[in-house]
C-alpha positions in Angstrom: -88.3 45.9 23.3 -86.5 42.8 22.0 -87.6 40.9 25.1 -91.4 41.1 23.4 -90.2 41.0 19.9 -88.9 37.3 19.9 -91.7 35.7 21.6 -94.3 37.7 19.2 -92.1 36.5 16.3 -92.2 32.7 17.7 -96.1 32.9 18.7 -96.8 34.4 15.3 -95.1 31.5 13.6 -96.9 28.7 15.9 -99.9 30.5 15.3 -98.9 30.4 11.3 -98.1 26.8 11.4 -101.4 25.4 13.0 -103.3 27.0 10.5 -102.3 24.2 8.1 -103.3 20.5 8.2 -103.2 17.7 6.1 -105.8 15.1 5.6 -104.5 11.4 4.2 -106.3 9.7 1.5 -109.7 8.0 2.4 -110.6 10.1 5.5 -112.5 13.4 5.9 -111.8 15.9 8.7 -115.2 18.2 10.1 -113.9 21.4 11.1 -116.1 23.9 13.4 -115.8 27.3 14.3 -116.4 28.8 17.7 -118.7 25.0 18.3 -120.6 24.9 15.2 -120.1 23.3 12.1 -117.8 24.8 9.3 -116.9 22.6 6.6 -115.6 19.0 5.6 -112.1 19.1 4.2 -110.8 15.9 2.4 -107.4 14.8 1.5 -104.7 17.3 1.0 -103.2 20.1 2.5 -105.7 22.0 4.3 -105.6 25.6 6.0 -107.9 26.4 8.5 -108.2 30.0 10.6 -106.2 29.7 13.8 -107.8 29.8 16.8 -110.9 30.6 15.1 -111.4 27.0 13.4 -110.6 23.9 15.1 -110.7 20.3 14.0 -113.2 18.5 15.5 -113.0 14.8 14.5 -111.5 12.7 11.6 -113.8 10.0 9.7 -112.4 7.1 7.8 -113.7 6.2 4.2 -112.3 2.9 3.6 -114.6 -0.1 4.2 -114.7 -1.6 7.7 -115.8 -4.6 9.0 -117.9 -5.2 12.3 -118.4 -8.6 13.4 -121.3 -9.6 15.8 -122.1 -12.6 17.6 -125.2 -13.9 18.3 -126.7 -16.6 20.5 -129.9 -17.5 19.7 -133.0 -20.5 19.1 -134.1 -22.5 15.8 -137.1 -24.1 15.5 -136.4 -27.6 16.8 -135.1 -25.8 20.1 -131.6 -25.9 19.4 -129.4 -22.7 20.5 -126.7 -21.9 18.0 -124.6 -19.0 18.1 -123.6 -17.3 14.7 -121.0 -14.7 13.6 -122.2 -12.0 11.4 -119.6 -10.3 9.8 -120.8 -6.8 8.6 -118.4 -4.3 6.1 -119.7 -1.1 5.9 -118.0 2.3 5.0 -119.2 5.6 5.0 -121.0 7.8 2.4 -118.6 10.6 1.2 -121.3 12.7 0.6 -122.9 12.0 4.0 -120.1 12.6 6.2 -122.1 15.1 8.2 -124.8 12.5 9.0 -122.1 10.1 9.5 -120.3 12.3 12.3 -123.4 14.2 13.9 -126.3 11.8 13.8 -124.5 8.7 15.5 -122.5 8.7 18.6 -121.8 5.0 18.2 -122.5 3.8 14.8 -121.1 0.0 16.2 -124.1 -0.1 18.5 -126.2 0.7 15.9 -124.8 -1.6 13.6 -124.9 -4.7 16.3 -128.5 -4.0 17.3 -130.3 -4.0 14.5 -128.0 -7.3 12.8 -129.3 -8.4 16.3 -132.5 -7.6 15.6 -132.6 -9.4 12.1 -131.0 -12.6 12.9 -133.2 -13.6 16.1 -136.3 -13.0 13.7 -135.0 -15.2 10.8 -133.5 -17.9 12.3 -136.1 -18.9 14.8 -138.0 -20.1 11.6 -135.9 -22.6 10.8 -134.1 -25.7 11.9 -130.8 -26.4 12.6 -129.7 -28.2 8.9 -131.6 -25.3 7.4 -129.8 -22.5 9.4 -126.1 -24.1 7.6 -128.3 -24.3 3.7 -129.4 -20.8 4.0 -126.9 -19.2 5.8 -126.7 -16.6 2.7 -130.7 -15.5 2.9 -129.9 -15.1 6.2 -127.0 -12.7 5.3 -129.4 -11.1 2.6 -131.9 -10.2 5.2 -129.7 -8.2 7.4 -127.9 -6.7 4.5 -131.5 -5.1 3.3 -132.4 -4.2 6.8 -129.3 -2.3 7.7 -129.1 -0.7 4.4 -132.4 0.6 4.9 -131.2 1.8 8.2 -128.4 3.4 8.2 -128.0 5.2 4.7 -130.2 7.8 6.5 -127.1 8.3 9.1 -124.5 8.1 6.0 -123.2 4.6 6.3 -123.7 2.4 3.0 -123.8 -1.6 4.1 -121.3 -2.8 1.4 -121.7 -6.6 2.5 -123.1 -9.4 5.2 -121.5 -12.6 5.6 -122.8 -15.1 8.1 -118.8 -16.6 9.0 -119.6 -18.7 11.5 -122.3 -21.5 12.8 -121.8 -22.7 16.6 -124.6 -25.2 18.0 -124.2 -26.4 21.1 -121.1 -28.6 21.9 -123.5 -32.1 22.9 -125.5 -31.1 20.1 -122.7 -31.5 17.5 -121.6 -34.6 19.0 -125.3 -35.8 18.1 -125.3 -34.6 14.7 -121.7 -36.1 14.5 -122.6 -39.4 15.8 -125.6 -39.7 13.1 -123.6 -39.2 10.6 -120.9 -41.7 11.9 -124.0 -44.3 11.7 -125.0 -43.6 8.7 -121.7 -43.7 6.7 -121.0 -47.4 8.7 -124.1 -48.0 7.7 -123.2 -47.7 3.9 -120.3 -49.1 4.5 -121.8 -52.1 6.0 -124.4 -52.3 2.5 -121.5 -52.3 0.1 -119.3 -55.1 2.2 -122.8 -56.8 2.2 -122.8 -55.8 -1.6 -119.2 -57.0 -2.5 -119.3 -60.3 -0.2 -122.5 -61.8 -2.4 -120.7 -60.9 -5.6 -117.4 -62.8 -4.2 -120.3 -66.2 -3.0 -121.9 -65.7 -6.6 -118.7 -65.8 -8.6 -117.5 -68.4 -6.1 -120.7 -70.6 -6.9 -120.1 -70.1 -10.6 -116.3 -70.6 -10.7 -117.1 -74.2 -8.7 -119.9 -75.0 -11.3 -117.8 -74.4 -14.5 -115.2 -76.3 -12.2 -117.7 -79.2 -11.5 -118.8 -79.3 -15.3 -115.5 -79.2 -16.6 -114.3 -82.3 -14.3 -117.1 -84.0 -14.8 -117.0 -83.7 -18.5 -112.9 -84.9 -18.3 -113.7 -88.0 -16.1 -117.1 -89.0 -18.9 -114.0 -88.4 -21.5 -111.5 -90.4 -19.3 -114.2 -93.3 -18.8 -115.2 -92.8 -22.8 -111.8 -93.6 -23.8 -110.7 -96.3 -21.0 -114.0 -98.1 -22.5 -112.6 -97.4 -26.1 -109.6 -98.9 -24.6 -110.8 -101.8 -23.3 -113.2 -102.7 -26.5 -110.0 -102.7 -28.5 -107.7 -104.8 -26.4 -110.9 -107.5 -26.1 -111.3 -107.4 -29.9 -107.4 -107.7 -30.4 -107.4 -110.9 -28.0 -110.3 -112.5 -29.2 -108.3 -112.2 -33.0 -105.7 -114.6 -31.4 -108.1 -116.8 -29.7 -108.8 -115.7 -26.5 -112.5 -115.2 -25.0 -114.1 -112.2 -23.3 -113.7 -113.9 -19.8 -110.0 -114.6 -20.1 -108.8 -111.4 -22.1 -111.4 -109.5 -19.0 -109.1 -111.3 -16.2 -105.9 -110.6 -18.3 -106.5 -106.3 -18.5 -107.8 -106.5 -14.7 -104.2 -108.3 -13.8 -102.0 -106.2 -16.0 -103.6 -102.7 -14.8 -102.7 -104.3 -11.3 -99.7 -104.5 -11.5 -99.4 -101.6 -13.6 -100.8 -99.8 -10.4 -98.5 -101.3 -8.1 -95.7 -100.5 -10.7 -96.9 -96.4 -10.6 -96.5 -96.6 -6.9 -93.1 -98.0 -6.2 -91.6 -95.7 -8.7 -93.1 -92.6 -6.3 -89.9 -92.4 -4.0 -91.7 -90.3 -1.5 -94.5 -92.2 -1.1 -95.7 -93.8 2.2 -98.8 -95.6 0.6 -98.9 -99.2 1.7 -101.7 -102.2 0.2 -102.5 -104.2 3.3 -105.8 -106.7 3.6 -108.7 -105.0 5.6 -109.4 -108.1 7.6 -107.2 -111.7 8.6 -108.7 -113.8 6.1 -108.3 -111.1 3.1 -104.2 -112.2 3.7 -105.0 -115.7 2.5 -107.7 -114.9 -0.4 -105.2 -112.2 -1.4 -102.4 -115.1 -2.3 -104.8 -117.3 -3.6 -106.6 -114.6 -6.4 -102.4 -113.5 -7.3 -101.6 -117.5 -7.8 -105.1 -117.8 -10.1 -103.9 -114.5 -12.0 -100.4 -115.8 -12.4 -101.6 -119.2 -13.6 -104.4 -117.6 -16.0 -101.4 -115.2 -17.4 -99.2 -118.0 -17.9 -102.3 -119.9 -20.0 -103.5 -116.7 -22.2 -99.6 -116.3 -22.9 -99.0 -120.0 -24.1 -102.5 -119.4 -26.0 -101.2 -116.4 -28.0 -97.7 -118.1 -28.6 -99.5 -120.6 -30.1 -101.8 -119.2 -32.2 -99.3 -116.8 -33.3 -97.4 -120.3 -34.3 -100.5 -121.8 -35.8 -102.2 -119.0 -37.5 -105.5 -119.7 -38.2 -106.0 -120.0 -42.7 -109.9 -118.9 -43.6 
């Protein structure tokens, strides 16, 4: 009799243990008896009837996402290929529709995001599938919801991730926009260049004004200059004519004077032509003779003042 007591005793208390379960947070078990549906037991401990009951799947409630990829045509004939991401969770009230109506809800899900995007984006071009990328993800969102809350899944979001076109098609559109920066970029060198020759032009203008005003002030005051020193010799006796030849020899030398003092000079007065040598000693002997006469003038008018 022992020999049947312990086993009894150890298949009563497997028997006792399975008839308890626990369900974690955020999932729903479906438990059937004999095949057909029982009950839906959420988070907790649970007890079932042994045997009798069995557990016949486990649903999550949390939200999940699908994503989807889809290749398909815009209106200027381009083919682009675009994630749809899709998070979606399922109805706690509609777990039964949830587990019994859909085998696959993924499929489901796919076919009809399928379904939406290959009637939406074929209306539009390529620049205004990236702009409105989000009516896009509207569209599907309000198909899907109006799918599948009738098999217990509640679309929470759709979010269009990702916009492929074709790889020589992006080098295109990548190229235009190359050209059309360096084409900006060529405008505002073009831009900043004319400012630089206008400000140039105006900077040599002033310049040009301002030197030519100096030299009419230079030329004012060597005239000033000279009117003075012919006034001052014609006081002591001396005419225009000599007191003229007398300035022209003294800012000769004068010159000559300037020059020798420059050390690192290399400047050298030489005729232009054979017989300039000769006319050259013949205009300094005149000078130094007319010097020597205008200075024994003034010596002697400075000794013989004149008495009005």
């Amino acid at each position: 009799m022992n020999y049947f007591i312990i086993p009894a005793i150890v298949f009563g208390f497997i028997i006792l243990i399975s008839a308890f379960f626990i369900v974690k947070q955020q999932t729903a078990v479906i438990i059937e008896r004999f095949g057909k549906f029982q009950s839906i037991r959420h988070s907790g401990l649970q007890l079932k009837i042994p045997i009798v009951d069995r557990i016949s799947g486990r649903l999550s409630l949390k939200i999940q996402q699908l994503d989807v990829i889809i290749e398909t045509k815009t209106l200027d004939d381009v083919f682009v290929r675009l994630k749809v991401s899709v998070q979606y969770k399922v109805i706690r009230d509609k777990v039964y529709d949830a587990f019994y109506k859909l085998d696959y809800p993924h499929d489901q899900i796919t076919s009809y995001v399928f379904d939406v995007v290959r009637a939406e984006v074929p209306k539009m071009k390529l620049d205004d599938v990236f702009v409105k990328k989000d009516d896009i993800a509207i569209a599907v969102k309000a198909e899907l919801n109006d799918a599948m809350i009738e098999y217990g899944y509640d679309i929470i979001k759709t979010l269009v991730t990702d916009i492929d076109p074709d790889s020589q098609v992006k080098e295109a559109m990548n190229r235009i926009n190359a050209s059309e920066r360096e084409k900006i970029a060529a405008q505002f060198e073009g831009d900043a260049q004319r400012i630089l020759i206008v400000e140039k032009a105006k900077a040599e203008a002033e310049s040009k004004r301002l030197q030519g005003q100096g030299i009419a002030d230079q030329r004012r005051e060597i005239a000033r200059g000279l009117e003075e020193s012919v006034e001052v010799l014609n006081r002591v006796g001396i005419n225009s004519q000599e007191a003229s030849a007398l300035i022209v020899v003294t800012q000769h030398y004068d010159t000559l004077q300037s020059l020798g003092e420059e050390t690192n000079s290399n400047l050298i007065l030489l005729p232009n032509t054979p017989q300039a040598g000769s006319n050259m000693l013949n205009d300094m002997v005149a000078s130094f003779t007319a010097s020597n006469q205008i200075g024994e003038a003034m010596k002697n008018a400075k000794n013989n003042p004149k008495k009005d």
